[in-house]
Short mmCIF file of the C-alpha atoms (twelve columns), coordinates in Angstrom:
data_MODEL
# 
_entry.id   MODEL 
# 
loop_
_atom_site.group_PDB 
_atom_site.id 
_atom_site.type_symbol 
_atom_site.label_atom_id 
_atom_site.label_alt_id 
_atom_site.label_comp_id 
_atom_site.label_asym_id 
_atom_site.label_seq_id 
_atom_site.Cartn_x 
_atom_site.Cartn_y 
_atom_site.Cartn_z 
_atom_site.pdbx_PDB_model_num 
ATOM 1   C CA . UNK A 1   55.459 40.653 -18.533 1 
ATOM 2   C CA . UNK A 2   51.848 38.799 -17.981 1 
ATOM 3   C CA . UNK A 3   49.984 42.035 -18.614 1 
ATOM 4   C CA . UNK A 4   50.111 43.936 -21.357 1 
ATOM 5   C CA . UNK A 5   46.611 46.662 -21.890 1 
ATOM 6   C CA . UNK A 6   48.103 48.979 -23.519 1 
ATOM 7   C CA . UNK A 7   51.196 49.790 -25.441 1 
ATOM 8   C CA . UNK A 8   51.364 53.569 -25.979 1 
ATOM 9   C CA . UNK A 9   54.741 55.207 -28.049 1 
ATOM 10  C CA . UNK A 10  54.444 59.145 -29.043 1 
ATOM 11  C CA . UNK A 11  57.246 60.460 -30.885 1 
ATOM 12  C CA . UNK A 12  58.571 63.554 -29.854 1 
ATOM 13  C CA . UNK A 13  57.169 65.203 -33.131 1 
ATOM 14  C CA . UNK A 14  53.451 63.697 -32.213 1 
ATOM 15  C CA . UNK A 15  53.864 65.043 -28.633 1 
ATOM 16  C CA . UNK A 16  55.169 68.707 -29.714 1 
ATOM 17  C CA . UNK A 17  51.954 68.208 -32.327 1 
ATOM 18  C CA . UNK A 18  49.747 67.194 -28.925 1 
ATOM 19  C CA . UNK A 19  51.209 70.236 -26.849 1 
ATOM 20  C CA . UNK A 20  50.569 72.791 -29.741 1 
ATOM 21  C CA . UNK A 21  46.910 71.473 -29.755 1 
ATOM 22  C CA . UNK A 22  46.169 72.143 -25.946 1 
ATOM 23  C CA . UNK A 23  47.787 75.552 -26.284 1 
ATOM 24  C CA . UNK A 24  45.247 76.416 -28.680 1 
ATOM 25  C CA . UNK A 25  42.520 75.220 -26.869 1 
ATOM 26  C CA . UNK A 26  44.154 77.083 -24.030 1 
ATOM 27  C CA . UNK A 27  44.015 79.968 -26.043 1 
ATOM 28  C CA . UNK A 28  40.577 79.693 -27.559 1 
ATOM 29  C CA . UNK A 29  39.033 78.932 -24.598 1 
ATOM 30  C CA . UNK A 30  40.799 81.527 -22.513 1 
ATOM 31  C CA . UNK A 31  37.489 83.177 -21.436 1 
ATOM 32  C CA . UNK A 32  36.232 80.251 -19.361 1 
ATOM 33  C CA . UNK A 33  35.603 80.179 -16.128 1 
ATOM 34  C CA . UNK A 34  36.863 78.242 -12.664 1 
ATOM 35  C CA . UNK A 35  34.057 78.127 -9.966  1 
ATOM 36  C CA . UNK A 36  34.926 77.060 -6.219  1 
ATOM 37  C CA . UNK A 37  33.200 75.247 -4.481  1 
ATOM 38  C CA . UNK A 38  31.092 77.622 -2.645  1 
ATOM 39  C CA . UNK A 39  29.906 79.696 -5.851  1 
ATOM 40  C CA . UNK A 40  29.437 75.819 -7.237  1 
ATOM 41  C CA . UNK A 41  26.789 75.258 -4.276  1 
ATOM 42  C CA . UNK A 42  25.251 78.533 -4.777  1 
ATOM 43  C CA . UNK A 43  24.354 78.516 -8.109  1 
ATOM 44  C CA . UNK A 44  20.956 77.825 -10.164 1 
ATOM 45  C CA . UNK A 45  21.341 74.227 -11.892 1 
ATOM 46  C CA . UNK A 46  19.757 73.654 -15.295 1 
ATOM 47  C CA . UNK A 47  18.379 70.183 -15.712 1 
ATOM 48  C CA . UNK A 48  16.595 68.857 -18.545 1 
ATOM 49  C CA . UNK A 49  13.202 69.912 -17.212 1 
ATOM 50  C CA . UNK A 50  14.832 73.519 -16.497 1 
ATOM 51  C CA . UNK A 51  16.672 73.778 -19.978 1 
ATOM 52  C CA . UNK A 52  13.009 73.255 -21.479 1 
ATOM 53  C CA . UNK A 53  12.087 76.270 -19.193 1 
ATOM 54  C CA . UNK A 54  14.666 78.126 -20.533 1 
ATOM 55  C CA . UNK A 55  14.362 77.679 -23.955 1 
ATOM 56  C CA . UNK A 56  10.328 78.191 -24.228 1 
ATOM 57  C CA . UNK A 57  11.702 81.224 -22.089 1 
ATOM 58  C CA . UNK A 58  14.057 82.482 -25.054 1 
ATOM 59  C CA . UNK A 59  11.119 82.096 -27.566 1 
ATOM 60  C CA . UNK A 60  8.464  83.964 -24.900 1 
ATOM 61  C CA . UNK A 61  11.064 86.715 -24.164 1 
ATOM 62  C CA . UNK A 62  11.988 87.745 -27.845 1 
ATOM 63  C CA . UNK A 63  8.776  87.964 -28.792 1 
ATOM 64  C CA . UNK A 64  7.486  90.005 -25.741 1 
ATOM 65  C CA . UNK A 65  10.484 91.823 -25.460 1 
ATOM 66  C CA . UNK A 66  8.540  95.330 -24.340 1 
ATOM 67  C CA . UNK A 67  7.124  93.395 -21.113 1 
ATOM 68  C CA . UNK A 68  11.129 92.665 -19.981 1 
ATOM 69  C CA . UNK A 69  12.297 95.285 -17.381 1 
ATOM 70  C CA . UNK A 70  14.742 98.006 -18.916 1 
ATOM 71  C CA . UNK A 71  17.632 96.242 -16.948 1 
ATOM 72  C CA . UNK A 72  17.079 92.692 -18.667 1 
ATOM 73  C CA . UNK A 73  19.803 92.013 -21.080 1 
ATOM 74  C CA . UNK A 74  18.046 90.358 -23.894 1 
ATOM 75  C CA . UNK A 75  20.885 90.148 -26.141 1 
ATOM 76  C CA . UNK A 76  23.156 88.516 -23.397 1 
ATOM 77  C CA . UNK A 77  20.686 86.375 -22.382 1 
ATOM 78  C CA . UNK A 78  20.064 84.549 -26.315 1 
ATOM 79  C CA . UNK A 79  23.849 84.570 -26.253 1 
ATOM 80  C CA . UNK A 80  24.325 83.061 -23.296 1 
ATOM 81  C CA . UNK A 81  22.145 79.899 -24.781 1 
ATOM 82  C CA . UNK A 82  23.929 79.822 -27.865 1 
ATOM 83  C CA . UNK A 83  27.003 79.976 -26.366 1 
ATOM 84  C CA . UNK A 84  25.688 77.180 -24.250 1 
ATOM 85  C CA . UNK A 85  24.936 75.231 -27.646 1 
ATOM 86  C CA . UNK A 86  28.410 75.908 -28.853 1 
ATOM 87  C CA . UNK A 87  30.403 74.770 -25.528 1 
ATOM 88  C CA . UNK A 88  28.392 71.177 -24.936 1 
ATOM 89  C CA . UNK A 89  29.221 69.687 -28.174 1 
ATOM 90  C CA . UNK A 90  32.904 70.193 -27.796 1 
ATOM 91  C CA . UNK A 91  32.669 69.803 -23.833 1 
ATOM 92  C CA . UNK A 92  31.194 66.234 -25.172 1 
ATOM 93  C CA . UNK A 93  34.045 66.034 -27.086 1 
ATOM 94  C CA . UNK A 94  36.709 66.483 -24.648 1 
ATOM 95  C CA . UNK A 95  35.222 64.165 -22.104 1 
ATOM 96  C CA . UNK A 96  35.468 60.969 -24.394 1 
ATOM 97  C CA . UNK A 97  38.899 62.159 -24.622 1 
ATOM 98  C CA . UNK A 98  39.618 62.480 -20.935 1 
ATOM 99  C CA . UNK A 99  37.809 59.840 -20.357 1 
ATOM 100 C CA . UNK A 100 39.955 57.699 -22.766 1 
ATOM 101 C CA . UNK A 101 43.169 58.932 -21.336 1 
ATOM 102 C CA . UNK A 102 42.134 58.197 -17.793 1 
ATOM 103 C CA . UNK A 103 41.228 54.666 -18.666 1 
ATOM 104 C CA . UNK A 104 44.775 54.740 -20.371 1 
ATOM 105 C CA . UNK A 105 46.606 56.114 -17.487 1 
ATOM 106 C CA . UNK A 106 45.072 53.287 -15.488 1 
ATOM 107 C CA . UNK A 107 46.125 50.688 -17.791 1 
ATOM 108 C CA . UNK A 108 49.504 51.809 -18.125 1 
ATOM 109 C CA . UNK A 109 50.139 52.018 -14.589 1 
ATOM 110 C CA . UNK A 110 48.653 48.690 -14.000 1 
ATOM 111 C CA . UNK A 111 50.740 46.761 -16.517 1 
ATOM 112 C CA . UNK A 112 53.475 49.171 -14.525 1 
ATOM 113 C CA . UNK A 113 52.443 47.383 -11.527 1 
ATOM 114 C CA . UNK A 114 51.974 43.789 -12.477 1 
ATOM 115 C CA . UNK A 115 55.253 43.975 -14.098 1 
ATOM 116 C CA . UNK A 116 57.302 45.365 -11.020 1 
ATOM 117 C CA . UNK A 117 55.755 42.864 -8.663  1 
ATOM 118 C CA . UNK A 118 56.104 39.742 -11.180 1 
ATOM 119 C CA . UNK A 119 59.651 41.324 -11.097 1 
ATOM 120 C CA . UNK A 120 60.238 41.618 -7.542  1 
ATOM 121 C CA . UNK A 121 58.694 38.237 -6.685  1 
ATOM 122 C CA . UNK A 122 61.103 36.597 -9.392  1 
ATOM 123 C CA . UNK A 123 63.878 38.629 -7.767  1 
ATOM 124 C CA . UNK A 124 62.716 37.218 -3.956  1 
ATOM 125 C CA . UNK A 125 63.065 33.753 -5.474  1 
ATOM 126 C CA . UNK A 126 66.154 33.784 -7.891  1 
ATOM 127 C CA . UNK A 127 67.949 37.136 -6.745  1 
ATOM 128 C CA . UNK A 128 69.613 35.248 -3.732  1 
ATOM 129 C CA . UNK A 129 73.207 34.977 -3.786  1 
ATOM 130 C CA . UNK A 130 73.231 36.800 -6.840  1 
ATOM 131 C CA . UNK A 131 74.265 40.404 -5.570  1 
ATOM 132 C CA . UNK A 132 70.786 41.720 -5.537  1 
ATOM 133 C CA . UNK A 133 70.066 41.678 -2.077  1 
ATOM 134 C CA . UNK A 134 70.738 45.451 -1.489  1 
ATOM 135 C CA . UNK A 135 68.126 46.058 -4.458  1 
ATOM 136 C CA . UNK A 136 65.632 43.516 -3.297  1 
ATOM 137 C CA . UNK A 137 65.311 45.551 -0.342  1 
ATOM 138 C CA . UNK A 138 65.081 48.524 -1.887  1 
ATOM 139 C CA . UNK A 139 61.736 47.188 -3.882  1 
ATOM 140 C CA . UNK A 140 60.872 45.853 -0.710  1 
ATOM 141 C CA . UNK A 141 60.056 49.033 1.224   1 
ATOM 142 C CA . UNK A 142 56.624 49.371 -0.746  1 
ATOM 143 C CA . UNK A 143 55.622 46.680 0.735   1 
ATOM 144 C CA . UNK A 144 56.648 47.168 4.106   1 
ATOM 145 C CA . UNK A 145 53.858 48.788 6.931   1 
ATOM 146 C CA . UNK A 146 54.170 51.758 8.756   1 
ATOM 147 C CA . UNK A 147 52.588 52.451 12.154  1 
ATOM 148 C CA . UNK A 148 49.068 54.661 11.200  1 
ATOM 149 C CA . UNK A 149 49.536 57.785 13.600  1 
ATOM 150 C CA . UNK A 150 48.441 57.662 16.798  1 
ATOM 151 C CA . UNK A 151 48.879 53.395 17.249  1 
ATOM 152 C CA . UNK A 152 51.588 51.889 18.952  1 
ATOM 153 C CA . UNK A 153 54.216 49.987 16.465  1 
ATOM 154 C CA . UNK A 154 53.661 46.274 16.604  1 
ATOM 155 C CA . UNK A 155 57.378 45.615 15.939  1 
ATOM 156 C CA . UNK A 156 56.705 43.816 12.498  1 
ATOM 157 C CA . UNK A 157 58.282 46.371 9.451   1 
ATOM 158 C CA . UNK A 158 57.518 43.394 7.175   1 
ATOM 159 C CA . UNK A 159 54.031 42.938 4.985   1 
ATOM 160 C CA . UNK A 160 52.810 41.455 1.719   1 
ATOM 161 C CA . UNK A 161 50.156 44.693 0.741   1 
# 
């Protein structure tokens, strides 16, 4: 095999180790939320300009407390900024890691890839004659081209994409 980005080999005891890890995170993280996509577009977005606003707000809040209305939730509202402080350190955390294993992923399917079709192009060439034929064509219907709906069939089934 040409390509070779990444060799990856997890024992059994390294991926029962792995699984154990997310199901504590799963656990310990159990009171996050999912948004849609709606209550996404709907919500108040903190920048860096607005996350200034909000902390000088913190400061000017606590110390003023007696000019809040009855209904402001002081307390939640300092907790919801250090809980914000808590999260994005860990959240920064977690996306180097799923950004690692993403890159990963890609890598090993591309060596995948440029592999099989080294393979199959070796097979084309040699795998005549030698029994293969019923297998050749078997690797061969990734490459072969359906009709998109809606456009006539040209009559070729055959392709190199």
């Amino acid at each position: 095999m040409s390509q070779n980005r990444i060799a990856l080999n997890y024992p059994q005891a390294s991926l029962d180790a792995i699984d154990a890890a997310l199901g504590v995170l799963d656990a310990e993280f159990a009171n996050l939320i999912g948004l849609s996509i709606d209550e996404r577009r709907q919500l108040n977005k903190m920048g860096d300009k607005s996350e200034a606003f909000c902390r000088q707000a913190v400061v000017v809040f606590t110390e003023n407390s007696g000019v809040l209305p009855r209904n402001f939730d002081l307390d939640g509202y300092v907790a919801d900024l250090a809980a914000l402080d808590a999260l994005r350190p860990r959240l920064a955390r977690v996306r180097r890691l799923f950004e690692r294993m993403s890159d990963s992923e890609m890598a090993l399917g591309s060596d995948l890839m440029s592999g099989s079709l080294e393979g199959y192009a070796v097979l084309k060439v040699s795998g005549k004659g030698e029994g293969l034929e019923g297998l050749r064509e078997i690797l061969s219907n990734r490459f072969s081209r359906k009709p998109r709906p809606g456009t006539p069939a040209s009559g070729s089934s055959g392709g190199n994409g």
